[in-house]
C-alpha positions, 0 to 999 in steps of 0.5 A: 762188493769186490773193489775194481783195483782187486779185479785182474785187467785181463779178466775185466776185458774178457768179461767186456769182449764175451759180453760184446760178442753175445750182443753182436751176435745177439743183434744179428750182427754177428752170424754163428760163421762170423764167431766159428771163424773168430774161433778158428784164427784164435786157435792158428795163433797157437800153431803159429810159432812167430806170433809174439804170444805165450803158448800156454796163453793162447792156448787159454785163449782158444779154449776160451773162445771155443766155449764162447762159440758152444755158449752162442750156437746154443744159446741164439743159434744160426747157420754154421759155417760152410766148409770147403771139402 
């Protein structure tokens, strides 16, 4: 058994934030749109110089959360999100 002082803090939120984002979705709390546009704010923060966080991270981040969302829309899927042309 891995010991909780071995595990980085970071991964152990991660894990905790994906968990809670498929419960929320999964109760129909969340909707498929409520996640893409979840998904959308991560990535503006990677095109937004003036936010206070490491490129390379956010990056991370929106790569992240786009599994996220294709793991979602796969797995409970739901309507997406309507887009204004």
């Amino acid at each position: 058994m891995i010991e909780t002082s071995e595990v980085d803090s970071g991964d152990k939120a991660m894990i905790i934030l994906q968990s809670l984002i498929c419960y929320l979705r999964e109760k129909n709390v969340l909707s498929r749109a409520d996640i893409e546009e979840l998904r959308d704010r991560v990535e503006a923060r990677m095109a937004t110089p003036d936010m206070p966080c490491v490129p390379t991270i956010a990056a991370a981040a929106a790569t992240e959360m786009r599994d996220l969302d294709d793991y979602c829309g796969r797995k409970y899927g739901g309507k997406h999100r309507r887009r204004a042309n």
